[in-house]
C-alpha positions in Angstrom: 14.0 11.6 10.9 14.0 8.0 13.0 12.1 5.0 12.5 9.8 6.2 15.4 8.4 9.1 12.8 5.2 8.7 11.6 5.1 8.6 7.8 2.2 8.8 5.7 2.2 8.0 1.9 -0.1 7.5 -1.5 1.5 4.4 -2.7 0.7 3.5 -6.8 1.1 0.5 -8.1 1.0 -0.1 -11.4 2.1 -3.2 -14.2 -0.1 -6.7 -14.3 -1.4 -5.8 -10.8 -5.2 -6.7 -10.4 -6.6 -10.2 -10.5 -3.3 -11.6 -8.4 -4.6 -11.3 -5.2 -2.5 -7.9 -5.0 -4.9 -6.2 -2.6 -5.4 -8.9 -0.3 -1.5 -9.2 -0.5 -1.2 -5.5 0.8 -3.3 -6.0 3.5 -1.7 -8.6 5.4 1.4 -6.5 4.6 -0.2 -3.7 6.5 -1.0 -5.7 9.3 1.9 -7.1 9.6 3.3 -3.8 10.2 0.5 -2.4 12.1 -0.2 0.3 9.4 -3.4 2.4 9.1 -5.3 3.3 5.6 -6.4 1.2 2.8 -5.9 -0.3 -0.8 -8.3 -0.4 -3.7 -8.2 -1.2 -7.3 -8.3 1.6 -9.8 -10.4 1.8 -13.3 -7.0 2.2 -15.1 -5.8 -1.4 -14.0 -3.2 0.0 -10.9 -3.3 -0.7 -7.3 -3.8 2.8 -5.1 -2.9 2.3 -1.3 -2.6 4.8 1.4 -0.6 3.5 4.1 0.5 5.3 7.7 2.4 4.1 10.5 6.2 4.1 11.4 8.9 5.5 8.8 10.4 1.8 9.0 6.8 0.2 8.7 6.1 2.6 5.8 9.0 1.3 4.4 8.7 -2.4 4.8 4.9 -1.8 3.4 6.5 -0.2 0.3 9.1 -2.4 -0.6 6.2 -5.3 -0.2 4.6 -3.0 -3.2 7.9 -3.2 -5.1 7.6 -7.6 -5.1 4.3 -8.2 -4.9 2.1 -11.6 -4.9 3.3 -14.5 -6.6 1.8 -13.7 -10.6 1.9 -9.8 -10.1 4.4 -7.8 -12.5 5.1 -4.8 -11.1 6.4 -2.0 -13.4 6.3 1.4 -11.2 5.9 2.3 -8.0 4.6 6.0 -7.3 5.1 7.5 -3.8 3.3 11.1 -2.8 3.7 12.0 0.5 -0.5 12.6 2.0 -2.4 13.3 5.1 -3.1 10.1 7.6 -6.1 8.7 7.0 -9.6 9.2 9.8 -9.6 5.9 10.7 -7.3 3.5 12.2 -7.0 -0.4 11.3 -6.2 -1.0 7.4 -9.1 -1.9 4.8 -9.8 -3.1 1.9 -12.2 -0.5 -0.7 -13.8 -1.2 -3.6 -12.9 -0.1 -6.3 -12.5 3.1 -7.9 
């Protein structure tokens, strides 16, 4: 595999994850690395993200997950490999 693949991942986030900014944090991270797919709060208090793009942006995307905003406490981090999203750009969804 080389950084030129294009990866496509369910990212989870879970731990004191909503009401940080943690959303808005993963989006700029997404821009940053020109990744496609979204992020939305869930009932259950994680952060769900689908995120597509480069192996190496996928990568930089996920360890920006790992850290988080300034106030987030992240305590997992699940990763399941999924189908691209149909649209490109990266949003924001309510939540779910």
């Amino acid at each position: 595999m080389s950084d030129d693949d294009i990866t496509t991942l369910k990212v989870r986030v879970e731990g004191f994850v909503q009401g940080v900014g943690f959303r808005d944090f993963l989006v700029m991270a997404a821009q940053q690395n020109n990744l496609h797919g979204w992020v939305r709060n869930m009932s259950d208090g994680a952060v769900e993200a689908l995120v597509s793009g480069t192996t190496k942006a996928v990568e930089a995307f996920v360890s920006a997950a790992t850290r988080g905003p300034q106030g987030a406490r992240v305590t997992a981090v699940d990763l399941d490999v999924s189908e691209p999203p149909p649209h490109k750009g990266f949003q924001r969804w309510e939540s779910a």
